[in-house]
N, C-alpha and C positions, 0 to 999 in steps of 0.2 A: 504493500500500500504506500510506504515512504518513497520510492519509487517511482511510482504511481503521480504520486504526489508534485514531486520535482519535476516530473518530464513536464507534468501542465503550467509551469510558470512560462514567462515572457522574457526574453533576449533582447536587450538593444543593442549594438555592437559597432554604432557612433555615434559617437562624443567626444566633444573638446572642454577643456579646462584650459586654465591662465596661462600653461604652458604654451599655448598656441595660440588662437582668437577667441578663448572663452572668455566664461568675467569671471568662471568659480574655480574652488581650491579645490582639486584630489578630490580629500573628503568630502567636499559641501555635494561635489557631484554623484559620490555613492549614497549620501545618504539620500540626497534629492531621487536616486534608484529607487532605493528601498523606500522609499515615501510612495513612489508611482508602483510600487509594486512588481519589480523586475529582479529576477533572479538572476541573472548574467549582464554582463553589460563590458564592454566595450572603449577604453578610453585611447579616441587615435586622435590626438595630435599632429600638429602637421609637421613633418620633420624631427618630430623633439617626443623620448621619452621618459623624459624626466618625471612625468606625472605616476605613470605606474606602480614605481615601487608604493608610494605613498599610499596608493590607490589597490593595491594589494593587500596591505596591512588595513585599511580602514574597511574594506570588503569583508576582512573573516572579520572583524570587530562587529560588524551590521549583518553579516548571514547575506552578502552578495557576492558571489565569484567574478572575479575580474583578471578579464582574458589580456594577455597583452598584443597592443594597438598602436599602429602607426598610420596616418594620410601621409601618401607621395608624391609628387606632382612629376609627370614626363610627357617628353615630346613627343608628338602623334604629327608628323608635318608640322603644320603651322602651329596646331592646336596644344591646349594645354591641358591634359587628360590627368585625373586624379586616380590612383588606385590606395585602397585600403590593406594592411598588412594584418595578421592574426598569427598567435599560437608561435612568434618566434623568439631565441633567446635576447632579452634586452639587456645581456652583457656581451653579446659578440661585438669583438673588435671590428670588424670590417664595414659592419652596418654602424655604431658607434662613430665613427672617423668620417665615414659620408654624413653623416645626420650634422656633425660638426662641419662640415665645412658648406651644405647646404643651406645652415644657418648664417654663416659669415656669408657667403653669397646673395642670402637677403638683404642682410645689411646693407651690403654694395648696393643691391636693385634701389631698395628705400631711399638712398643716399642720391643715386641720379634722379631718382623719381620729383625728389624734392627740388632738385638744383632744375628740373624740366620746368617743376611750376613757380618757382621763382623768376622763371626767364621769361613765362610770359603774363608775369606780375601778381604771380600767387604767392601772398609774402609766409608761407605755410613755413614754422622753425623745425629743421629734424628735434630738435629737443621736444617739441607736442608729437612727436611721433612714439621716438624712444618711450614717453609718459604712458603714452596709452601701450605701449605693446608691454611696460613692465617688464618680467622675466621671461614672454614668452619670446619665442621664433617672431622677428618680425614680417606681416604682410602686407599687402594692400587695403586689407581692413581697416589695421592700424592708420593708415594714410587715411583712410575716408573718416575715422572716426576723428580724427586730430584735427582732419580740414571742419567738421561738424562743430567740434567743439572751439576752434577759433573764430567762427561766427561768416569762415570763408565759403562753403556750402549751405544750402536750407537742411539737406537732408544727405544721411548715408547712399543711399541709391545714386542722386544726383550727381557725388563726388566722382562715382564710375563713370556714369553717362558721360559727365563734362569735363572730366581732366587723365583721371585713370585706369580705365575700362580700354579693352582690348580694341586700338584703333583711335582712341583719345588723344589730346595734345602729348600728354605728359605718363602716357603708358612706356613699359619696360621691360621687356623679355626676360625671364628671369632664366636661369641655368636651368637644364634637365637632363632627369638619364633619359636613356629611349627606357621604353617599354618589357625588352626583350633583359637590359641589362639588371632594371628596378626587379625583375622575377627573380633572376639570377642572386641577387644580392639578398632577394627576404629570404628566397630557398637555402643558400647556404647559411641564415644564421634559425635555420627549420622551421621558418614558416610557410606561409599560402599567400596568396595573394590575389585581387580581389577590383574588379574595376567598379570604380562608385561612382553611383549618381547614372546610369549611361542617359538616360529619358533626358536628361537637359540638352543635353546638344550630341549625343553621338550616333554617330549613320551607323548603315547597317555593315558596311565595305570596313569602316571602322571598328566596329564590332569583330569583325571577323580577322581582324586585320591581329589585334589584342588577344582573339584568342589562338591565332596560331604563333603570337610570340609567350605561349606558355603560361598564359592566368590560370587561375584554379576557378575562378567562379566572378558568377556577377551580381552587385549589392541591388537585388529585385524591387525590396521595401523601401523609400524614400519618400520623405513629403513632397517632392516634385513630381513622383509617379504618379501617373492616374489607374484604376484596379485597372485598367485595359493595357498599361505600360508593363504593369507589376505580372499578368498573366503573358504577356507576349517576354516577357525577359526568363521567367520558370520555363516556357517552351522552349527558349534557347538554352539554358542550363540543362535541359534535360535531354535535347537532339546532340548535344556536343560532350554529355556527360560531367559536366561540370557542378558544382557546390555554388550554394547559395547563400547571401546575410541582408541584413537590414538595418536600418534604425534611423534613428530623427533626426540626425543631423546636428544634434542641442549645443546649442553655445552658449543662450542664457543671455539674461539682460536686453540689450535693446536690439540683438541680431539675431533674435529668433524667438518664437513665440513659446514662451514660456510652459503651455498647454502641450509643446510636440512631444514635451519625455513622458513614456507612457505610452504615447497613444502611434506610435510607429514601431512595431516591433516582429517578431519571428519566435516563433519555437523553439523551445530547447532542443529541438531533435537537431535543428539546421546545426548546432554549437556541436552537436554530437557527431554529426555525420562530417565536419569538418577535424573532429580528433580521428576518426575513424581513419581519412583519409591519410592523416598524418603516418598513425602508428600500427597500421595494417601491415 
């Protein structure tokens, strides 16, 4: 029956914290789990997993298992494609040394970002930048939140639109691995990996493109999915043989609705059938 039990709770298996563009600590975001009622859950940060350990120990303290999670960001052509990591060692050197220098690499993107919109009279200081990004990885976020809180945009959204947003004045390429190499990299420190979000912008050529450079599965569940996105992405998981995750995407605070943790989530089986694939 204990069994039983566990199998029926809920999975969400993305999440940010302060480490990256969230506004909450480790804890505040296990407990905020276990508030919504979620038995596994998932902390990927973007580059950085710093948050984890934390978030491990605060896990068995509150009765939530927390899987370890990283967001990666690689080059697709032009595009800039996101995949999610699971289930790998967050002491390997090799992945560790890249996370470190894809962090300093932001820095640098922030850094011309700023000098772009100063040039055509966005008087934005990187010090309102650094403020808002705190300890985490900086990104573009950070940028739109800085430009909000200087009084130099009306709104987060707009920041994109009009200055930062892919094709804007003051946009920035930022460094990536390809596709093929970010697999290689979680698999040798024994994870999976995982393309997220596909329903925002990804073709089908694309799609396919991702899974023959060796993904394990695609994040089906997403608040940008529609049930007709989230069924047509299970058909492809399942004609290509691949694993499946989900979750809300939560950052908390004023970049996401507060209401998604909880209410986007997946099955413990999904959680099971990706150790399965691991330690088969």
């Amino acid at each position: 029956m204990a069994e039983m039990a566990e199998m029926s709770g809920r999975a969400d298996l993305h999440l940010h914290t302060l480490h990256s563009d969230g506004v909450y600590t480790p804890y505040e975001v296990v407990r905020r789990a276990r508030t919504a009622g979620l038995s596994v859950i998932s902390i990927t940060d973007h580059d950085n997993v710093a948050a984890i350990d934390e978030a491990v120990v605060c896990g068995r303290e509150l009765g939530v298992e927390v899987v370890p999670g990283v967001e990666l960001s690689v080059a697709l052509g032009d595009k800039d494609v996101h995949l999610l990591a699971y289930f790998f060692d967050p002491t390997d050197r090799n992945l560790l040394d890249y996370l470190t220098f894809f962090r300093l690499e932001r820095l640098r993107r922030a850094e011309r970002i700023v000098e772009k919109l100063n040039k055509i009279n966005i008087p934005l200081r990187m010090e309102s930048v650094l403020d808002q990004a705190g300890i985490g990885a900086i990104g573009r976020p950070h940028i739109a939140s800085a430009l909000v809180e200087e009084g130099l945009t009306e709104t987060y959204h707009e920041a994109f639109l009009k200055y930062i947003g892919t094709g804007a004045p003051a946009y920035e390429k930022k460094f990536q691995l390809t596709p093929s190499d970010a697999v290689r990299l979680v698999a040798r420190a024994g994870g999976l990996t995982f393309l997220a979000h596909p329903g925002k912008a990804t073709t089908e050529t694309e799609l396919l493109t991702l899974i023959n450079a060796g993904i394990d599965g695609i994040e089906t569940v997403h608040p940008s999915h529609s049930e007709t996105q989230q069924a047509h992405y299970r058909r492809v998981v399942n004609q290509y043989f691949l694993l499946e995750c989900g979750g809300s995407d939560f950052h908390g605070g004023k970049k996401s609705d507060e209401s998604t943790l909880g209410a986007y989530t997946v099955p413990l089986s999904v959680v099971e059938h990706m150790r399965k694939r691991l330690f088969r």
